[in-house]
N, C-alpha and C positions, 0 to 999 in steps of 0.2 A: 504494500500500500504506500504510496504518495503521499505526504501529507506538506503540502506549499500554501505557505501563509506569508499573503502578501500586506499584514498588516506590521506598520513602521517602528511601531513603539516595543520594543524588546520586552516589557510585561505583558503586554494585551496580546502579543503574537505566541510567548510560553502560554499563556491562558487560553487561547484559540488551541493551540496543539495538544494542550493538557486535557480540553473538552475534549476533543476527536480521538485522542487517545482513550481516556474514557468511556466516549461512546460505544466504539471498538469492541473496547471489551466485553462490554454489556452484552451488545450482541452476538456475543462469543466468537468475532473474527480474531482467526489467531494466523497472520500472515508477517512474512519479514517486513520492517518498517523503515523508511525511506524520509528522512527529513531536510529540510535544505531551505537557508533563510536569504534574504537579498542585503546590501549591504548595512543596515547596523545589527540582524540579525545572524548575520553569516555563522560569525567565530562561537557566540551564544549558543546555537544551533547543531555546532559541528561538535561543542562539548556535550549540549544536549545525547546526539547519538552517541558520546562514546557513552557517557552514562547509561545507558540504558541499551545497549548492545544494539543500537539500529546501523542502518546504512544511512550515507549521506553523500553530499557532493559539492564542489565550490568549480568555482571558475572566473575568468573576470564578466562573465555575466551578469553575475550573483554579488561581488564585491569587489574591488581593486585591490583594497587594503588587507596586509597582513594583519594577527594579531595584534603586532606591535603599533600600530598603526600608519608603518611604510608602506607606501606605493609597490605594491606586488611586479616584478620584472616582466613577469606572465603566470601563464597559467601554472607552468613545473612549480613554480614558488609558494604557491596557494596549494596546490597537493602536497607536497610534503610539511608544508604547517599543517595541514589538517594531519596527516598520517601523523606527525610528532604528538599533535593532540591526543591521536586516538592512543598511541603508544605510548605515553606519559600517562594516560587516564587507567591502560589495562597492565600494567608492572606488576 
């Protein structure tokens, strides 16, 4: 499942995912999960899935900026900060 929430505000877009997550489960859909936020949601997001063992994905579609908040060179740049994320989050 996909869950792209294109709302701005980094609480109300965890609160949109938190619902749909929820929902989810209610209805007993148990599928792999797929989150991906646009730029101030990006890095939030990408922590989101490691927390909670989903997939995700960045690009400079989604956000320029790394987490540090430098201009990304490209897209390689934005993958491997999310992979450090995820690999810092699963030790």
């Amino acid at each position: 499942m996909l869950i792209e929430v294109s709302e701005p505000d980094v609480a109300e877009a965890l609160a949109v995912v938190d619902g749909i997550d929820k929902a989810l489960r209610r209805a007993g859909v148990r599928r792999p999960m797929l989150v991906h936020g646009c730029d101030a949601t990006v890095w939030r997001f990408v922590a989101l899935a490691a927390e909670r063992r989903w997939s995700t994905r960045v690009g400079l579609e989604d956000g320029k900026t790394l987490p540090n908040g430098a201009t990304a060179a490209g897209n390689s740049a934005l993958v491997a900060a999310a992979t450090a994320a995820f690999a810092a989050r699963n030790r």
